[in-house]
BASEKOL-964247 format. One record per atom (N, C-alpha, C): residue in three letters; atom name; z, x, y. Coordinates in Angstrom, 1 decimal. Example, Ala and Ser with C-alpha at 12.3 -4.5 7.8 and 13.67 -1.06 7.14 Angstrom:
# residues 2
{"ALA", "N", {7.8, 13.2, -5.7}}
{"ALA", "CA", {7.8, 12.3, -4.5}}
{"ALA", "C", {7.8, 13.2, -3.3}}
{"SER", "N", {7.1, 12.8, -2.2}}
{"SER", "CA", {7.1, 13.7, -1.1}}
{"SER", "C", {7.9, 12.9, 0.0}}
# end
This chain:
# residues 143
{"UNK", "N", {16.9, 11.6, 16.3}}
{"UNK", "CA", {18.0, 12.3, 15.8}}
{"UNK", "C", {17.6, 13.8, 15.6}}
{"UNK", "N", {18.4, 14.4, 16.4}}
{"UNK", "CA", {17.9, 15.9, 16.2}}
{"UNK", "C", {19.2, 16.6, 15.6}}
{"UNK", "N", {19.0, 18.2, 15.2}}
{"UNK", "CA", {20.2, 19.2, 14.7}}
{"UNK", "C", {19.4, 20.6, 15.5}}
{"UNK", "N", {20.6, 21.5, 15.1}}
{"UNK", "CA", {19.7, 22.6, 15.3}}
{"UNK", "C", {20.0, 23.5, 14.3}}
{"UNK", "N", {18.8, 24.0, 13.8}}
{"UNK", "CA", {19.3, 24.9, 12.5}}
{"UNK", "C", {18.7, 26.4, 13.7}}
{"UNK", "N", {19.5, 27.5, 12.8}}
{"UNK", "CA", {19.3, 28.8, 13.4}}
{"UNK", "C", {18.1, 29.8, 12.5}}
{"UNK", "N", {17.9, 29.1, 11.3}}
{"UNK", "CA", {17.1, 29.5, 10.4}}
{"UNK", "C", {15.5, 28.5, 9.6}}
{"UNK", "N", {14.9, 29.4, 9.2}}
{"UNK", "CA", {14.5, 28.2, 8.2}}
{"UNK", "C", {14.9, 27.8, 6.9}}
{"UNK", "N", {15.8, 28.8, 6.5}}
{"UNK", "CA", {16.4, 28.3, 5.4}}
{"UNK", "C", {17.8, 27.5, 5.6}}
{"UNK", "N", {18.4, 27.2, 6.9}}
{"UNK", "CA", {18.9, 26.0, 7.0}}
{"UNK", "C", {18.4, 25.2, 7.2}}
{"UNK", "N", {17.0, 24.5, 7.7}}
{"UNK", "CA", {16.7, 23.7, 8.0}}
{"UNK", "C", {16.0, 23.4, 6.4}}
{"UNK", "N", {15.3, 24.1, 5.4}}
{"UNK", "CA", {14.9, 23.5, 4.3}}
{"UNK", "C", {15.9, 23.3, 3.5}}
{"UNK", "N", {17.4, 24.2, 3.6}}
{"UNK", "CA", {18.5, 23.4, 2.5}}
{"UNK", "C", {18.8, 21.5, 3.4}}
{"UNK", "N", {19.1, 21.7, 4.7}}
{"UNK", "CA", {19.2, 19.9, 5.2}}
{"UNK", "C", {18.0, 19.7, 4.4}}
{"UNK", "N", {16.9, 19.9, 4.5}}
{"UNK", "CA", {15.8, 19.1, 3.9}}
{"UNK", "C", {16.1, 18.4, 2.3}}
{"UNK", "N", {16.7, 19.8, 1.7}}
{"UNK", "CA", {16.7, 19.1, 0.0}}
{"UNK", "C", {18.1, 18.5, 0.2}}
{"UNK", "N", {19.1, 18.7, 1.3}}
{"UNK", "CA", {20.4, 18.0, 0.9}}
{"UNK", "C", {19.8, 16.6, 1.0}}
{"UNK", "N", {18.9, 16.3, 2.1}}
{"UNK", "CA", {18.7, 14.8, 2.2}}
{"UNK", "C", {17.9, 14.3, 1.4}}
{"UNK", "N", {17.1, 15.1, 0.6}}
{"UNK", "CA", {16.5, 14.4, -0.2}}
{"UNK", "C", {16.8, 14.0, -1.6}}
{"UNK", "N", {18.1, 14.5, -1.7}}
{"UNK", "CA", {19.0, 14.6, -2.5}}
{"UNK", "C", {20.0, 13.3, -3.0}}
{"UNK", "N", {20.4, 12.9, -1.5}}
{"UNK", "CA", {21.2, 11.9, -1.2}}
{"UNK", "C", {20.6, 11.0, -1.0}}
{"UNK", "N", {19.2, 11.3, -0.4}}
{"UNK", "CA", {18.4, 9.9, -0.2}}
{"UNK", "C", {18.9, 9.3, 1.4}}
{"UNK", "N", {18.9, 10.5, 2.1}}
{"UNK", "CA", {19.8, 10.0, 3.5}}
{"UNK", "C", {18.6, 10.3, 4.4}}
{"UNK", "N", {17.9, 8.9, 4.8}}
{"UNK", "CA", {16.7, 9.2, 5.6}}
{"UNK", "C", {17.0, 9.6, 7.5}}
{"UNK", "N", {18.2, 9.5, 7.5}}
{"UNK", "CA", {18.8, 10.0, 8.9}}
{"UNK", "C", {18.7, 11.6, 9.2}}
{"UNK", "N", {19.3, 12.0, 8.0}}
{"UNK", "CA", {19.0, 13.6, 7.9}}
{"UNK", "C", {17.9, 14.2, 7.5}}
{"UNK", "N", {17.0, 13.2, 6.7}}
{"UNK", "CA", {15.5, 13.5, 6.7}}
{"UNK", "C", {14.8, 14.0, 7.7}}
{"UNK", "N", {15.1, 13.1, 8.7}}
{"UNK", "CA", {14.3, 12.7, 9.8}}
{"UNK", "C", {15.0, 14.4, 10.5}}
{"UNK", "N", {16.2, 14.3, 10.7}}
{"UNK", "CA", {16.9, 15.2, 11.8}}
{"UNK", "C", {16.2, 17.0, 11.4}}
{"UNK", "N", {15.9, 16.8, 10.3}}
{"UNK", "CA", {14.9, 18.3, 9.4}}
{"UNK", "C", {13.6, 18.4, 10.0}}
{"UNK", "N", {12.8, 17.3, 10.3}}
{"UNK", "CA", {11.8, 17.5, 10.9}}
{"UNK", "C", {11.5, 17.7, 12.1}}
{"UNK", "N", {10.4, 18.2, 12.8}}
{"UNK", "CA", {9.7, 18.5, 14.0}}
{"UNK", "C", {9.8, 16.6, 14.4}}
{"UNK", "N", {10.0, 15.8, 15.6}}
{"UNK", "CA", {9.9, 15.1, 16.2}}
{"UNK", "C", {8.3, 15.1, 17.2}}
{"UNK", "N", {7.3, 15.2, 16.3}}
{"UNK", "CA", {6.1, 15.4, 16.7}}
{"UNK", "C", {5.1, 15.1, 16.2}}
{"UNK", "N", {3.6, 14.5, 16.9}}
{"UNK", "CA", {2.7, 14.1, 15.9}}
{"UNK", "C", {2.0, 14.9, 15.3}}
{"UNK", "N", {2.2, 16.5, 15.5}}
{"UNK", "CA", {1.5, 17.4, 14.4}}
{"UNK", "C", {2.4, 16.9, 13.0}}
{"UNK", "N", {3.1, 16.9, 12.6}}
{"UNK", "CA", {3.9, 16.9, 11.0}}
{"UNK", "C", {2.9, 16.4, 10.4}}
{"UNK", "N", {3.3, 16.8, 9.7}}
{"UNK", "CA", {2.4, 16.1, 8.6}}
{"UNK", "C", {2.9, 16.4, 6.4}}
{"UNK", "N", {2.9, 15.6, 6.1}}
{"UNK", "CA", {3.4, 15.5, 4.4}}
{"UNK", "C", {2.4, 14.7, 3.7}}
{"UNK", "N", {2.5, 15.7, 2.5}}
{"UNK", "CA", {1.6, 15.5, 1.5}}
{"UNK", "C", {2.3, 15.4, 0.4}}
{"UNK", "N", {2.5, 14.3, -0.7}}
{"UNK", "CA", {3.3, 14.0, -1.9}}
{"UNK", "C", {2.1, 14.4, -2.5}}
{"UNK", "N", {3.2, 14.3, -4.3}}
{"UNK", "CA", {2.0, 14.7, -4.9}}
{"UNK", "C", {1.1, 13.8, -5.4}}
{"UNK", "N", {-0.2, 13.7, -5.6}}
{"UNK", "CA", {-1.3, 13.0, -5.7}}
{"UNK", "C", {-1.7, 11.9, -4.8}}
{"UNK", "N", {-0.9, 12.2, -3.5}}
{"UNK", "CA", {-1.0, 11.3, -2.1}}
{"UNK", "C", {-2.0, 11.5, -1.5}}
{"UNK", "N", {-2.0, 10.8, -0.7}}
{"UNK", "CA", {-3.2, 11.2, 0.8}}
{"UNK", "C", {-2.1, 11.9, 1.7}}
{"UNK", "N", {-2.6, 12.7, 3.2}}
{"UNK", "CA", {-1.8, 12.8, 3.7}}
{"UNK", "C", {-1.5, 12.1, 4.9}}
{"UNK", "N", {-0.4, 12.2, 4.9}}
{"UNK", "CA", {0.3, 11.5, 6.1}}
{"UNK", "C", {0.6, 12.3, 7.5}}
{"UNK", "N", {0.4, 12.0, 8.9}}
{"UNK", "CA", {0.5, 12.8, 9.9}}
{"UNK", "C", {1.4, 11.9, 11.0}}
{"UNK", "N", {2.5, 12.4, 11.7}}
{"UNK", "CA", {3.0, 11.8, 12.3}}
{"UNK", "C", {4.1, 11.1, 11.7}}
{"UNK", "N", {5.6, 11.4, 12.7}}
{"UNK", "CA", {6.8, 10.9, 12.2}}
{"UNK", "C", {6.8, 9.6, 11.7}}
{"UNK", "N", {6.1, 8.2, 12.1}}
{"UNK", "CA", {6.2, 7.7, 11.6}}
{"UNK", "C", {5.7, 7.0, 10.4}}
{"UNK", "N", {4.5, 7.9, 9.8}}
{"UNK", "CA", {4.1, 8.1, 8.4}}
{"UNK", "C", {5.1, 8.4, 8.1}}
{"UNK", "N", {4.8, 9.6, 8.0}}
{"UNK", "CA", {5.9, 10.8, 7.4}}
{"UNK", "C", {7.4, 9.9, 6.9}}
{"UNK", "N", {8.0, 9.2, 7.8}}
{"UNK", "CA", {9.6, 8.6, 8.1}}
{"UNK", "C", {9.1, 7.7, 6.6}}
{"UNK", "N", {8.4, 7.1, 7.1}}
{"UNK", "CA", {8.2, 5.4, 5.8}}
{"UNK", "C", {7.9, 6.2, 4.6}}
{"UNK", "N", {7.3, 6.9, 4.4}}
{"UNK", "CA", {6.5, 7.2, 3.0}}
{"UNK", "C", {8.4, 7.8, 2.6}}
{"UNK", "N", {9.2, 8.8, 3.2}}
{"UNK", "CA", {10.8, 9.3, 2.8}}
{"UNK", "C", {11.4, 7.8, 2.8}}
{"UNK", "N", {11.6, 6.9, 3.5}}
{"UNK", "CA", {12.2, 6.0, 3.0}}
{"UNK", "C", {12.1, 5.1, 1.6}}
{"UNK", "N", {10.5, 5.0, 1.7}}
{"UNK", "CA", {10.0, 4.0, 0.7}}
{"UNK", "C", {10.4, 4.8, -0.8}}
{"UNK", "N", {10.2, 6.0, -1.0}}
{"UNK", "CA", {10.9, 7.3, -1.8}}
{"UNK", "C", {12.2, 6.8, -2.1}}
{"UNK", "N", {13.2, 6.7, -1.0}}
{"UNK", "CA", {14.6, 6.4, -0.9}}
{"UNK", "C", {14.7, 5.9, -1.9}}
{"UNK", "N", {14.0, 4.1, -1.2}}
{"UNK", "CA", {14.6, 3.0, -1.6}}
{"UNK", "C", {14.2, 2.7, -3.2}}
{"UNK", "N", {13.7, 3.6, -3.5}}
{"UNK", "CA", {12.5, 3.3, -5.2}}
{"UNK", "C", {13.6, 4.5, -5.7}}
{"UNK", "N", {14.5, 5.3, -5.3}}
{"UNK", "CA", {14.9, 6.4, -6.4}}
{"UNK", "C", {16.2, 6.1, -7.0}}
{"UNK", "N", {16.5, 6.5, -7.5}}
{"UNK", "CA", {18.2, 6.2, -8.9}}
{"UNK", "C", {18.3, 7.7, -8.4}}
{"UNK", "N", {18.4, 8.1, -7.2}}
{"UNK", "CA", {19.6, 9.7, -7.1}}
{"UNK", "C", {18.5, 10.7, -8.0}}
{"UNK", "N", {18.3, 11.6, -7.1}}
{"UNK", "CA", {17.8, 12.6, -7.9}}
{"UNK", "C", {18.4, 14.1, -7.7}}
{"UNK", "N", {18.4, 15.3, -8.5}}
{"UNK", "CA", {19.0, 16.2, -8.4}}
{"UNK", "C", {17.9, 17.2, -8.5}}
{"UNK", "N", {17.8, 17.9, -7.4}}
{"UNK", "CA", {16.8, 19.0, -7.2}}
{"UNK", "C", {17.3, 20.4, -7.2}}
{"UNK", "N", {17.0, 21.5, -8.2}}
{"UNK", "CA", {17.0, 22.8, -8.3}}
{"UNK", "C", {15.3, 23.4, -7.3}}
{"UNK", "N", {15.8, 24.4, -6.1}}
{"UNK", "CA", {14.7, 25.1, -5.6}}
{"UNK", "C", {14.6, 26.3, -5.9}}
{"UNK", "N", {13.6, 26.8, -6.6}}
{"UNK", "CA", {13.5, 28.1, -6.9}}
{"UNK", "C", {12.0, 28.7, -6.1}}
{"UNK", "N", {12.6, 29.4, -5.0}}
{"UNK", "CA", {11.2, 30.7, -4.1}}
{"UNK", "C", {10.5, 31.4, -4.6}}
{"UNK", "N", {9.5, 31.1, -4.9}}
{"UNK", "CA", {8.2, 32.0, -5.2}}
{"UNK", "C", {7.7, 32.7, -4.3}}
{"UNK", "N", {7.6, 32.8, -2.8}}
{"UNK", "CA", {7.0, 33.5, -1.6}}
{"UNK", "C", {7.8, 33.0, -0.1}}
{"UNK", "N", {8.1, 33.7, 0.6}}
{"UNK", "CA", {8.7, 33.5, 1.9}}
{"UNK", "C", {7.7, 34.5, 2.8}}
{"UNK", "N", {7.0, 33.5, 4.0}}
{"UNK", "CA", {6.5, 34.5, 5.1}}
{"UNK", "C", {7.1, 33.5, 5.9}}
{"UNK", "N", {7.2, 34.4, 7.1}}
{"UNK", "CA", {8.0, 34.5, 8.3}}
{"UNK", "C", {7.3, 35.5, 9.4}}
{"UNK", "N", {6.7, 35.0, 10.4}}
{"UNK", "CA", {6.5, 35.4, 11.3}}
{"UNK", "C", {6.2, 35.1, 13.0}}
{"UNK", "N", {7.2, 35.1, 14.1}}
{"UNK", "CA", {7.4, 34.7, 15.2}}
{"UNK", "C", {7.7, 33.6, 14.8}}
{"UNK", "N", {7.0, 32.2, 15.5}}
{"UNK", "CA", {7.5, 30.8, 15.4}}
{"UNK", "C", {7.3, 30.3, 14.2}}
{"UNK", "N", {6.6, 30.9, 13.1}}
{"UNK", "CA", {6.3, 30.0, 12.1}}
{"UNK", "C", {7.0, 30.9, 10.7}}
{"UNK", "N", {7.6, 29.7, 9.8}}
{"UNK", "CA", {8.1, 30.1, 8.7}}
{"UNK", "C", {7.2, 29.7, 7.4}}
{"UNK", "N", {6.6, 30.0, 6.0}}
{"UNK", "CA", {6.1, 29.0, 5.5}}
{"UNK", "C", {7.1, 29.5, 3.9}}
{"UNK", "N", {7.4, 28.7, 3.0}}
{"UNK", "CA", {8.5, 28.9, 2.1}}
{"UNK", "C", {7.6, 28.0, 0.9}}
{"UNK", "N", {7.2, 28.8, -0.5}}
{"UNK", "CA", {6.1, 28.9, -1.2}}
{"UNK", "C", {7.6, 28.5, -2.3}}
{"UNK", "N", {7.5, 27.2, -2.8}}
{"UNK", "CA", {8.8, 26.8, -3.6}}
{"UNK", "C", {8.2, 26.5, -4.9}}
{"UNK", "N", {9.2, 26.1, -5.8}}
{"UNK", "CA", {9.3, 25.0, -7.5}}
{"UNK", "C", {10.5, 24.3, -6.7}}
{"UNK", "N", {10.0, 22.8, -7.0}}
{"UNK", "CA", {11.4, 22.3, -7.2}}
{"UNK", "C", {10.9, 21.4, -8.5}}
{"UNK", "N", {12.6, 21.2, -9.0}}
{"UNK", "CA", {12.9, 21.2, -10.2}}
{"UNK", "C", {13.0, 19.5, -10.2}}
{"UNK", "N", {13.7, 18.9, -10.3}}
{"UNK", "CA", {13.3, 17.0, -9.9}}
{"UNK", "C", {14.1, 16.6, -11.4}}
{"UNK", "N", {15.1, 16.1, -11.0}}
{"UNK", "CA", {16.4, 15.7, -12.2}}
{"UNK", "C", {16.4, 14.3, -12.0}}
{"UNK", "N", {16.2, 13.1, -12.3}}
{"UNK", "CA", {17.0, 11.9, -12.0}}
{"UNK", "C", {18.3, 11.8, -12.7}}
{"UNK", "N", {19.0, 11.8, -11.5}}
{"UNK", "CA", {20.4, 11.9, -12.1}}
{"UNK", "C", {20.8, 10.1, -12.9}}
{"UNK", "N", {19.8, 9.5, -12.5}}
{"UNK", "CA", {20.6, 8.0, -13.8}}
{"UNK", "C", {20.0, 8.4, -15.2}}
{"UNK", "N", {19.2, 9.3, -15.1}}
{"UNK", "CA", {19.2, 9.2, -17.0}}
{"UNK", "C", {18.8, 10.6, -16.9}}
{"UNK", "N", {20.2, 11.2, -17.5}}
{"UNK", "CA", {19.9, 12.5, -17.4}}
{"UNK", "C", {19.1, 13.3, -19.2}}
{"UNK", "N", {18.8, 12.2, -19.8}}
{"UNK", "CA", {18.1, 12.7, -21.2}}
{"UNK", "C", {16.7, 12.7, -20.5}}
{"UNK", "N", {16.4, 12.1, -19.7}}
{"UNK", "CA", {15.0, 12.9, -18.8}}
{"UNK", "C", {14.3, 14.6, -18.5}}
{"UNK", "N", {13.9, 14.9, -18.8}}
{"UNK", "CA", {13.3, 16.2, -18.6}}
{"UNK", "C", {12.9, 16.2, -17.3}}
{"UNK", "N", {13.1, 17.8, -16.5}}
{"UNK", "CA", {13.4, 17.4, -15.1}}
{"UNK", "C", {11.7, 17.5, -15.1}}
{"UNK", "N", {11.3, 17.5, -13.7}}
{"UNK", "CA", {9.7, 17.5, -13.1}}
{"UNK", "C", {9.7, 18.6, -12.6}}
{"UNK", "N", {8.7, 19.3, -13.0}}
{"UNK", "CA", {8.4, 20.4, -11.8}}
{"UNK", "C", {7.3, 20.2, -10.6}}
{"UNK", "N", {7.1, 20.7, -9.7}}
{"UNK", "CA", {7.0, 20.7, -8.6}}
{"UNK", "C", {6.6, 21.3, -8.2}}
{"UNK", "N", {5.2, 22.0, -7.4}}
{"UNK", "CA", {5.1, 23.2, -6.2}}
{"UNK", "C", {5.1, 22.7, -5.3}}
{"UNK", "N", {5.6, 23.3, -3.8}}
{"UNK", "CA", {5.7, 22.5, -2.6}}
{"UNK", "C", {5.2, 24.1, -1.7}}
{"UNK", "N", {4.5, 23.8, -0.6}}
{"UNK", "CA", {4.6, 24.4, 0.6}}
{"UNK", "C", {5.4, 23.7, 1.5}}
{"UNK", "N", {6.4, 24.9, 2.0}}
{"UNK", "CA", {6.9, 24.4, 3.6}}
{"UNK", "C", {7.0, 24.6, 5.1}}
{"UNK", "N", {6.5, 24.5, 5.3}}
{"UNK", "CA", {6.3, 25.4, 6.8}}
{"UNK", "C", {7.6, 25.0, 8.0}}
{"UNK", "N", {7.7, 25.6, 8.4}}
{"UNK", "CA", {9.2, 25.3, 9.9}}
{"UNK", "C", {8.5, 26.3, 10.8}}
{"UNK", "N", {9.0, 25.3, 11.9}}
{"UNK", "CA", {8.1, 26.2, 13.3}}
{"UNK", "C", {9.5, 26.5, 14.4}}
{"UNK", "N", {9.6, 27.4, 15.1}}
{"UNK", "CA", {11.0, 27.4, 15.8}}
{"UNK", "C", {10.3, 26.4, 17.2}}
{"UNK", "N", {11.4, 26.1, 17.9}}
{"UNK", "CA", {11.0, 25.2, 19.1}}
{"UNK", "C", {12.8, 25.4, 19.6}}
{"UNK", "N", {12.6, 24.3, 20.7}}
{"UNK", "CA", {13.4, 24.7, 21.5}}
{"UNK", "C", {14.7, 23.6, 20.8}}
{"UNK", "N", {14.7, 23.0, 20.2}}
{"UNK", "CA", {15.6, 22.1, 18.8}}
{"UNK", "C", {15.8, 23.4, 17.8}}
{"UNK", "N", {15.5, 24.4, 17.8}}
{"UNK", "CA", {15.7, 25.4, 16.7}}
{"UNK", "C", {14.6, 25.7, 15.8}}
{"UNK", "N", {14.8, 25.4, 14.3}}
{"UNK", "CA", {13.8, 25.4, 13.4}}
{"UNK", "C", {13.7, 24.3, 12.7}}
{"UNK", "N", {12.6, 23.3, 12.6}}
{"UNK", "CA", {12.3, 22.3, 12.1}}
{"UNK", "C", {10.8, 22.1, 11.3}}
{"UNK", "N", {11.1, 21.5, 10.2}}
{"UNK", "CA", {10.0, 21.3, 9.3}}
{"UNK", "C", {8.7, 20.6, 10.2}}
{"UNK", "N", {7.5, 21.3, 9.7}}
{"UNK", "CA", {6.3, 20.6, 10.5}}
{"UNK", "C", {5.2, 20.1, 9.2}}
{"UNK", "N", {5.3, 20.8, 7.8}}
{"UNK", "CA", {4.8, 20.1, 6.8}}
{"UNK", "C", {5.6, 20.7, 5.6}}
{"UNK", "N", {4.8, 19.4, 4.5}}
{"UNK", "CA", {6.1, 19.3, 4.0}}
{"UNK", "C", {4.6, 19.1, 2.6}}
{"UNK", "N", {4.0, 20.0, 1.5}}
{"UNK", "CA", {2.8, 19.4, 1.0}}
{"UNK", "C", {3.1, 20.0, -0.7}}
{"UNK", "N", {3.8, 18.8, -1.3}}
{"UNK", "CA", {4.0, 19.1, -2.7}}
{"UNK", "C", {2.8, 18.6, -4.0}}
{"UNK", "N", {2.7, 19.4, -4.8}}
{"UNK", "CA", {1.8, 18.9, -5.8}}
{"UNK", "C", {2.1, 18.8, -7.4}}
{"UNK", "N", {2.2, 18.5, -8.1}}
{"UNK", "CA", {1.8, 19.3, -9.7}}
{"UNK", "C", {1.6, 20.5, -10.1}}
{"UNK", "N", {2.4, 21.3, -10.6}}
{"UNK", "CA", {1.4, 22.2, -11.2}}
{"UNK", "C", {1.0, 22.6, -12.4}}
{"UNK", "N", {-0.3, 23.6, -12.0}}
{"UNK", "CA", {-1.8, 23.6, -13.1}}
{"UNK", "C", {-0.4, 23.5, -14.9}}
{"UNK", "N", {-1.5, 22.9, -15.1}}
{"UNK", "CA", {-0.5, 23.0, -16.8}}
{"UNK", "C", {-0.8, 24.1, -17.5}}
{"UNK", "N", {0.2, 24.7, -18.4}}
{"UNK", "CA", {0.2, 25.8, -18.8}}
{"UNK", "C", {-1.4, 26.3, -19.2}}
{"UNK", "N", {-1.4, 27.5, -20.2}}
{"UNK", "CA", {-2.5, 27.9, -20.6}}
{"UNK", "C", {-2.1, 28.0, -21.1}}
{"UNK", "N", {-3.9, 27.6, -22.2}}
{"UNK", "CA", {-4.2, 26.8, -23.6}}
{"UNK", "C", {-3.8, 28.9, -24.4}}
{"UNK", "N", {-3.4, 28.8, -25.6}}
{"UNK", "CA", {-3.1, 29.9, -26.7}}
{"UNK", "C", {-4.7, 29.9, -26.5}}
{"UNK", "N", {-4.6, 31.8, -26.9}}
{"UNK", "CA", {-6.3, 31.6, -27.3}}
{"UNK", "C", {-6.4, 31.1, -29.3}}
{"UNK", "N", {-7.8, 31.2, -28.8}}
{"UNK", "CA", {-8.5, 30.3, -29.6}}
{"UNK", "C", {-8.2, 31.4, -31.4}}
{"UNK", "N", {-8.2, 31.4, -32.3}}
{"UNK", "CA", {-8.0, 31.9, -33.6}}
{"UNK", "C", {-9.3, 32.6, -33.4}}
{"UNK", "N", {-9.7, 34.2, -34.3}}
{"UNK", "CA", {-10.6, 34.3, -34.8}}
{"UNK", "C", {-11.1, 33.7, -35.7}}
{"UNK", "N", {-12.6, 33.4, -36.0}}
{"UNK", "CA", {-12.2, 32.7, -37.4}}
{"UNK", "C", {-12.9, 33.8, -38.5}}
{"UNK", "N", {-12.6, 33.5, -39.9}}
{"UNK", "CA", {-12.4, 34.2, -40.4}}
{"UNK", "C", {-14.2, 35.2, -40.9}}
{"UNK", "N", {-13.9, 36.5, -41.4}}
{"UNK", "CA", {-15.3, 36.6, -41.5}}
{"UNK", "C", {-15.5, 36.7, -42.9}}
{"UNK", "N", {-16.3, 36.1, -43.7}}
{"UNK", "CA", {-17.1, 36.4, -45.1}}
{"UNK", "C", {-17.7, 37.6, -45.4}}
{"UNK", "N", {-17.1, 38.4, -46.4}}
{"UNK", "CA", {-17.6, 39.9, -46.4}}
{"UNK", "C", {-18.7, 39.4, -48.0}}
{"UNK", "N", {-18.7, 38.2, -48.2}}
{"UNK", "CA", {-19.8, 38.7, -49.6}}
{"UNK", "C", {-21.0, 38.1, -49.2}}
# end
């Protein structure tokens, strides 16, 4: 299944629409058709080749209750065939929305080809947890 996006930011909005929907048809159609891809979940190993890649977004699918993703861009480089898009995504399950969403950092890369622009990795993690307050002075004894 292929598409052709004219951008990379159409090819990463299909990306979140389908991961959105949970529509592994249009998953697939976002990606490069090649055994460079490669995705990294977070606290995964990584995976290389569509059909890693395909099973690990299904198995996701079939385990999720709908989720609702906000993307907010931290860094966009762009240069000739390669795009790389430095994200937060935000991670809502939409069946219980008294959940607090998840945050996310993801790298994305899209490479142009002759299908247009399509995702070639896809490598999301955790991120670092805040920083600790500093520490109190403590007090000093003047007698």
């Amino acid at each position: 299944m292929s598409s052709s996006f004219e951008t990379p930011q159409d090819t990463e909005d299909a990306f979140y629409d389908a991961f959105e929907a949970g529509d592994l048809g249009a998953m697939q159609a976002a990606w490069e058709n090649s055994e460079d891809i490669a995705c990294i979940h977070p606290v995964s190993p990584v995976l290389r080749g569509p059909a890693a890649v395909m099973d690990a977004w299904k198995q996701i699918f079939e385990a999720g209750a709908g989720m609702s993703i906000e993307v907010h861009h931290h860094h966009w480089i762009e240069q000739g065939e390669l795009a790389i898009h430095i994200v937060e995504e935000r991670i809502s399950q939409s069946a219980d929305p008294r959940r607090p969403p998840v945050s996310v950092l993801a790298s994305n890369v899209y490479r142009l080809g002759t299908q247009g622009w399509l995702m070639v990795l896809h490598h999301a993690s955790p991120p670092p947890p805040p920083p600790q307050p500093p520490m109190p002075e403590p007090p000093i004894n003047l007698q």
